[in-house]
N, C-alpha and C positions, 0 to 999 in steps of 0.2 A: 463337340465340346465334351471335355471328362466331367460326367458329374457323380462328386466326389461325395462321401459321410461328413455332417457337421462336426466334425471333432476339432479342436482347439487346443494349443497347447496351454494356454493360459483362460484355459472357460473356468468361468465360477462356481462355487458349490451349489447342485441342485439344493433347492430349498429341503427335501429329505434327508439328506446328507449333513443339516447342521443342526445342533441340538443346544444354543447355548445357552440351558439350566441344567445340563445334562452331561456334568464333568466327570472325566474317566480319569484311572492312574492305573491301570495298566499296560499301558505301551509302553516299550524299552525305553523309549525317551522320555519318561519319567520318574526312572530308578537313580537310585544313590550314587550311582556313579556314572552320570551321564550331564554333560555343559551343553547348556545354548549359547549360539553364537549365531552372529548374523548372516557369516556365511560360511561352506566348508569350507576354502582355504586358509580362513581364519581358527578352523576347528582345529585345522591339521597342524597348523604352525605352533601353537597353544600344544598341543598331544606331543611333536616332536622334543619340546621343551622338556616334558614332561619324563618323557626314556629316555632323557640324558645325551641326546644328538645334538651337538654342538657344530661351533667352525672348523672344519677342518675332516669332520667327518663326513661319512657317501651312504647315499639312499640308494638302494637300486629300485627304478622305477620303470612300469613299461613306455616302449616309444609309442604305442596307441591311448594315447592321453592327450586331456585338452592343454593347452599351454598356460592356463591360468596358475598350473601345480604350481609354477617356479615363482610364484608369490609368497611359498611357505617357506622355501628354502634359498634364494637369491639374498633376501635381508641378513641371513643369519649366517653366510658364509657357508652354508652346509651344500657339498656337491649332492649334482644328481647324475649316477651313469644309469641311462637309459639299457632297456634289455629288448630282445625281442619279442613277441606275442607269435604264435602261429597262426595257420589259417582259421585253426576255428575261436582264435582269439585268448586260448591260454598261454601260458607263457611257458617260453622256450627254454626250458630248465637246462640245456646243455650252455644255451649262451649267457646263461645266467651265471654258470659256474665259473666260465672263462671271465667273468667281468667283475668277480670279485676279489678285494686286497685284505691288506689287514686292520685299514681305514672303514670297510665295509661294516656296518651297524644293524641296515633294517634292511628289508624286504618291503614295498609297497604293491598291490595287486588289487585290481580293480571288477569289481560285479556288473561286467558289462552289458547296459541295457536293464541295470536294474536285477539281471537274472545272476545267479551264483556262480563266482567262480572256482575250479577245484580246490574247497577248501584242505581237504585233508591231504591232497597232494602236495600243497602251499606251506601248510603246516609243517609238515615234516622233510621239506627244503631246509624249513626255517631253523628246525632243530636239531639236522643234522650237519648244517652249519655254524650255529650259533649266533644269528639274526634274528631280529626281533620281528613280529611280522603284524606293517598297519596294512588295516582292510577299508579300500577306497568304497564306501555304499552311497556316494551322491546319488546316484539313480534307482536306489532300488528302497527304499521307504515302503516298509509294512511288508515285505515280502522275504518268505523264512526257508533254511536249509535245513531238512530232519528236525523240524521244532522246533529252532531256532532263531529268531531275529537276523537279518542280514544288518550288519554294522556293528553286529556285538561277539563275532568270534576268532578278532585278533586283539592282539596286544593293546591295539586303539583301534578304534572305527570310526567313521563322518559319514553322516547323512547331513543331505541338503535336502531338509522337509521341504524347501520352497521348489522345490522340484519336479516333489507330485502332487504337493496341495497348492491353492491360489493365495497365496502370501507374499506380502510387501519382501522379507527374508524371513530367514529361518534354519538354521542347521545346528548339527549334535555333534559329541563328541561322547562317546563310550569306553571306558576303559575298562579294561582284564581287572578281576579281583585281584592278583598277585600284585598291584600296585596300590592297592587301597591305602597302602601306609604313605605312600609318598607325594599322594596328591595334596598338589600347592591350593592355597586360594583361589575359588576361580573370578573368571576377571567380572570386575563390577557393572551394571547395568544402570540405561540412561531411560528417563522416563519422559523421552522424548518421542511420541506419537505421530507415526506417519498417518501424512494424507490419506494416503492410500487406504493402510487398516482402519482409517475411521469411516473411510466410502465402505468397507466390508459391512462393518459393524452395522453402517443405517441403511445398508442397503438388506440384513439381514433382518435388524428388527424392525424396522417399518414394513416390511411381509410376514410378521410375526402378529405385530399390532391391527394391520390395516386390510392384509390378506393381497395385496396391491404388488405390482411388479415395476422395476425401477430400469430402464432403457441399462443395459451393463456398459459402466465405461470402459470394458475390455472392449467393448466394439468401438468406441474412438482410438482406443492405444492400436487398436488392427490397423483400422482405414490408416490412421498416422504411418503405421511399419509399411503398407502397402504402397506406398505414392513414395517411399525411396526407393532411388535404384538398386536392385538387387548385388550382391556381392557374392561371389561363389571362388574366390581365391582363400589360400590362407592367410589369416590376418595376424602381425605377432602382437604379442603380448606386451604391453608397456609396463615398466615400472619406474616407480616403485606405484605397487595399485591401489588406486584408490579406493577400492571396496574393502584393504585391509582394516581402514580407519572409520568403516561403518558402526552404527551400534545397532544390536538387536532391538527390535519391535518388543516393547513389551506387551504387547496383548498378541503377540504370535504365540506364546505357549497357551493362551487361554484359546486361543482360538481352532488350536489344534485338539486341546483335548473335548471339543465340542462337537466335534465331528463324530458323525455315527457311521464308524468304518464298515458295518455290515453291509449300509445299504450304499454307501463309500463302493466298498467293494466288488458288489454286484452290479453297479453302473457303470464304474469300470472293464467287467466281462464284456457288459452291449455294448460298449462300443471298440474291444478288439476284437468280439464276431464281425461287427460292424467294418471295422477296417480291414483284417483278413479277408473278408469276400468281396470288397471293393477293389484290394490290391491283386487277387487272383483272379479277378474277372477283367484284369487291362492288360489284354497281349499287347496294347504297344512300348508297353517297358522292357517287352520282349529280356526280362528278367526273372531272378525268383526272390523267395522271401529268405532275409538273411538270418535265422535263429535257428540254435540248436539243440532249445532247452524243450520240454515240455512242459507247454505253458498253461496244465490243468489247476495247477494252485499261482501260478504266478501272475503278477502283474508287471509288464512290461512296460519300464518309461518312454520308451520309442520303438518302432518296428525299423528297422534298416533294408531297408529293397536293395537288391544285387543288382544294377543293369551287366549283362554279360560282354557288351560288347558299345561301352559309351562312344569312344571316339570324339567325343566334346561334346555328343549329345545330352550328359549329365544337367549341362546346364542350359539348357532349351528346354528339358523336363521339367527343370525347379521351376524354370520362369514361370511357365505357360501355367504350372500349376498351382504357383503365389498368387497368379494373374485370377484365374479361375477360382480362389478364395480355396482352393487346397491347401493347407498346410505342409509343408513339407522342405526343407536344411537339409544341410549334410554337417555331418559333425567327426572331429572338433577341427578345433586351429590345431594342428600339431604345433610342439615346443620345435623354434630353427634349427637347434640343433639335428634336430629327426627329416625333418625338411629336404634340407641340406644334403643328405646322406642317403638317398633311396637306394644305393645300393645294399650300404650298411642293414637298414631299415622296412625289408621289402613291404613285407607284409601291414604295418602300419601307414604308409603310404599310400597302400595299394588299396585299403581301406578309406583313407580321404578320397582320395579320386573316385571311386567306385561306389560307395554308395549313398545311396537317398533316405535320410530319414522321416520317418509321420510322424508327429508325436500321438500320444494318448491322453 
């Protein structure tokens, strides 16, 4: 039997970790020109609005993306031509060239695994075209490129704080100063209080008050996920989504700025020493670990294992290690379009089929 590190992709904040009389405004996502929403593809659809991407006009986007994108752009009649990624998951600037018209508008490029993508490369794609360039930062929340915040150095950025933190939802939207003048109203918020955040909340302060510990109902929401049968195909995307017509939590922002990302962030190091040496000490994935980045200042939303040689074994590994309370997906649904097309599409494909993700 594999025995694996407690990590969870949805564990609660250590009690060190939350501080709430101890509110911050220093993180990006609390500057003047940055929206909450409930979720990023609501962020995205909102920001596209915003650079003037209407029907009729083309986003280029990579084909190694989850399928939920096409919730921001299917409603509003705006195309997406997908582009290629390379092996080590940047993107393919010669088929990028080839796939743009004079309907082409933006550029979309993704921080995959949370870690940065060539921005400055990106950038000046962007400007030597004349595209605008949004920066997909769903997974990469608190972690920074040369000093920088990840989700604040395109044109518009989305983070999905509920990503890396344990929130009901939660995502941003960032926008470039060079638009400061043109931002709309943003959209209104409901004061309607999930279940969920208010289990945070007493599950917080009655260990505040009492010093006492409260059984985590993420370990029902587990056993629950555990006793279905697992799925390891691509699943498509239905719409029109229902997550579009969610509203933000409003005690997600408070809840965020209560956190003490210090000790936040050094919990997060023990447990990717933690799973780094669990995933190098299993020759039988007879794989390796799939990142390129150096991971001294970053924090990774998931680690991606390479099996070298699945052959359908991918999915007898996920089982047995759901089975065994490892956590461990593969991600994402690719968009059908990309599906479809594995020839078109090598490299994004080659990535569904092939690897394993942990989360963190």
């Amino acid at each position: 039997m594999i025995k694996g590190p407690e990590i969870k992709r949805y564990e609660l904040f250590h009690w060190d970790e939350f501080q709430p009389f101890h509110r911050r405004r220093d993180l990006p996502c609390f500057n003047d020109r940055t929206y909450w929403f409930a979720y990023g593809r609501q962020a995205l659809s909102y920001g596209l609005q915003l650079l003037g991407i209407s029907a009729g006009d083309k986003v280029l986007v990579p084909s190694y993306i989850c399928n939920v994108i096409e919730s921001a752009f299917v409603p509003s009649d705006i195309a997406i031509t997908y582009y290629n990624v390379r092996e080590d998951t940047e993107p393919d600037f010669e088929d990028l060239a080839k796939k743009m018209d004079k309907k082409t508008k933006a550029l979309l490029a993704v921080n995959y695994y949370g870690l940065p993508a060539p921005i400055a490369a990106i950038r000046a794609f962007c400007e030597d075209h004349g595209l605008l360039f949004i920066e997909d930062n769903a997974q990469g929340f608190l972690n920074q490129v040369k000093g920088r915040s990840l989700g604040t150095v395109g044109d518009i950025g989305f983070t999905s704080v509920r990503k890396s933190l344990p929130l009901p939802n939660g995502a941003t939207l960032t926008i470039h100063p060079k638009f400061s003048g043109k931002i709309p109203p943003p959209p209104g918020l409901t004061w309607r209080i999930s279940q969920k955040s208010l289990a945070f909340m007493f599950y917080y302060f009655r260990q505040l008050i009492m010093g006492s510990k409260i059984p985590p109902f993420a370990q029902i929401r587990r056993h629950h996920r555990q006793k279905k049968k697992a799925f390891w195909g691509n699943a498509p995307h239905l719409l029109p989504d229902k997550y579009m017509a969610v509203s933000l939590d409003p005690l997600v922002p408070f809840i965020v700025q209560a956190v003490n990302y210090e000790t936040f962030y050094q919990n997060k190091k023990r447990k990717l020493n933690r799973l780094l040496t669990f995933l190098k000490s299993q020759s039988l994935f007879s794989g390796d670990i799939f990142l390129k980045d150096d991971l001294a200042e970053m924090i990774p939303f998931q680690i991606p294992f390479h099996l070298k040689d699945p052959q359908g074994e991918r999915a007898d590994v996920l089982t047995s290690l759901n089975q065994q309370g490892i956590e461990a997906f593969y991600w994402p649904d690719l968009p059908q379009a990309v599906v479809a097309d594995p020839v078109g599409y090598p490299w994004a494909n080659y990535f569904k089929n092939n690897l394993i993700h942990f989360p963190l």
